[in-house]
KETINU-792733 format. One record per residue (C-alpha): residue in one letter; x, y, z. Coordinates in steps of 0.2 Angstrom, whole numbers, plus 5000, padded with zeros to 4 digits. Layout:
BEGIN
AXYZ;...
***
This chain:
BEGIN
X514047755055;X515247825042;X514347745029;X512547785036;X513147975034;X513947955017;X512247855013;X511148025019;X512248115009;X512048034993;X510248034995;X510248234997;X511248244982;X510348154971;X508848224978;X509448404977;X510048394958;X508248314954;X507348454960;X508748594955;X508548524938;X507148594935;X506848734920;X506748904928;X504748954930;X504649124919;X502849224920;X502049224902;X501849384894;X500049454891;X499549404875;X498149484864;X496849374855;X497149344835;X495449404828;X494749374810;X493349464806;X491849424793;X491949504777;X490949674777;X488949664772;X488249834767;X486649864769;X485750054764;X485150144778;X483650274776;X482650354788;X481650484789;X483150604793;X484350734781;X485550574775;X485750404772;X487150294771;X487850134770;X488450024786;X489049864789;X487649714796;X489049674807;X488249824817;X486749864822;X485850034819;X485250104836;X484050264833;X484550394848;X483050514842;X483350684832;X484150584818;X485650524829;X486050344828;X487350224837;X488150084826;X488449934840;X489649814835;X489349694851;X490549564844;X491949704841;X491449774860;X491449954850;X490150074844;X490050224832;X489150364837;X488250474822;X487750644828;X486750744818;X486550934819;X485551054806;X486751204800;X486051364803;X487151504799;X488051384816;X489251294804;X490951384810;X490551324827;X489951154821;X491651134813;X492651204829;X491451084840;X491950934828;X493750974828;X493751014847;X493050844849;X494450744839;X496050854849;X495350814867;X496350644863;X497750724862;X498450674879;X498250504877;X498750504857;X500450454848;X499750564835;X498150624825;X498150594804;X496750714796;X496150664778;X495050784769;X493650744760;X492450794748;X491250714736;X490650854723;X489350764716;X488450734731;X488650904741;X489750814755;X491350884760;X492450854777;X493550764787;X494050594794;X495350604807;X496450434812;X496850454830;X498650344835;X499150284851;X498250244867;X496550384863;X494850344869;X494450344850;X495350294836;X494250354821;X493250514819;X492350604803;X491150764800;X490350794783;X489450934781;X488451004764;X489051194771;X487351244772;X486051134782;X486750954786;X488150924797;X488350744801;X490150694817;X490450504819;X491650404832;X492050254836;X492350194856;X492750034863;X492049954877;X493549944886;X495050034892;X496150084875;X497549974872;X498250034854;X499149864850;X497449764857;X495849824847;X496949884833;X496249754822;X494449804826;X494749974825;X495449924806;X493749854803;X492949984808;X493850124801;X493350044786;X491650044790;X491850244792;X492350264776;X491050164767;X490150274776;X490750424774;X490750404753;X488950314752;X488350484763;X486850574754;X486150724758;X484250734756;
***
């Protein structure tokens, strides 16, 4: 009987340090997708409004009526929204508007880099605005001639801001903003 016991013993041992042996089961952390993204293709947009400009074919151009256009990038999950307003004697609340617009990501922002601009030659003069940090919008411009075209742009994702996730597509697209931006002409 004594060795029956020792015999069950054994077998819960061995049995015991087989399972126990096992590596500790640890969750994965969340990882985020490594994206490469096609070179940029530029293409001259012209319609029959105040500007034109250049965009990336990546996008495509999405007239909104009154010479306001969306730019959708369906493989980015993002679009950029060009909003178009004539100046008439308005501009100081155009350019409070715009600037109103980019600050309401304040909250949610680790911080918010303004770069002027101005292209002398072509009449265009503004603002782009880098937004850091968890915003609803990572990229913002307006250009304005001062005296009849004001022209905001943003970019939004289609889903809920993760800075470290669509960092690289809001890259991509920043870059696209600024193509834009510096291809503008007033007409």
């Amino acid at each position: 009987m004594l060795n029956k016991y020792f015999t069950f013993l054994s077998f819960i041992a061995v049995t015991t340090s087989i399972i126990g042996c096992k590596d500790d089961v640890l969750p994965k952390p969340k990882a985020y997708l490594s994206l490469d993204y096609p070179k940029p293709n530029y293409s001259n947009f012209d319609k029959t409004c105040g500007y034109t400009f250049q965009y990336n074919t990546l996008g495509k151009v999405v007239d909104k009526g009154n010479c306001n256009f969306d730019i959708d990038y369906p493989k980015l999950k993002a679009t950029v929204y060009l909003n178009y307003k004539p100046v008439n004697n308005n501009l100081k609340e155009l350019l409070r508007d715009a600037q109103k617009l980019t600050y309401e990501h304040v909250i949610k922002a680790d911080g918010i880099s303004e770069q002027p601009y101005a292209n002398k030659e072509r009449k265009a003069y503004g603002m782009f605005y880098e937004v850091g940090g968890n915003a609803a919008s990572q990229s913002q411009f307006y250009l304005t001639d001062s005296t009849k075209h004001f022209l905001v742009g943003s970019v939004y994702f289609y889903a809920k801001p993760n800075y470290d996730s669509i960092l690289p597509a809001a890259d991509y697209i920043k870059n696209d903003l600024r193509i834009l931006m510096e291809s503008l002409k007033w007409k």
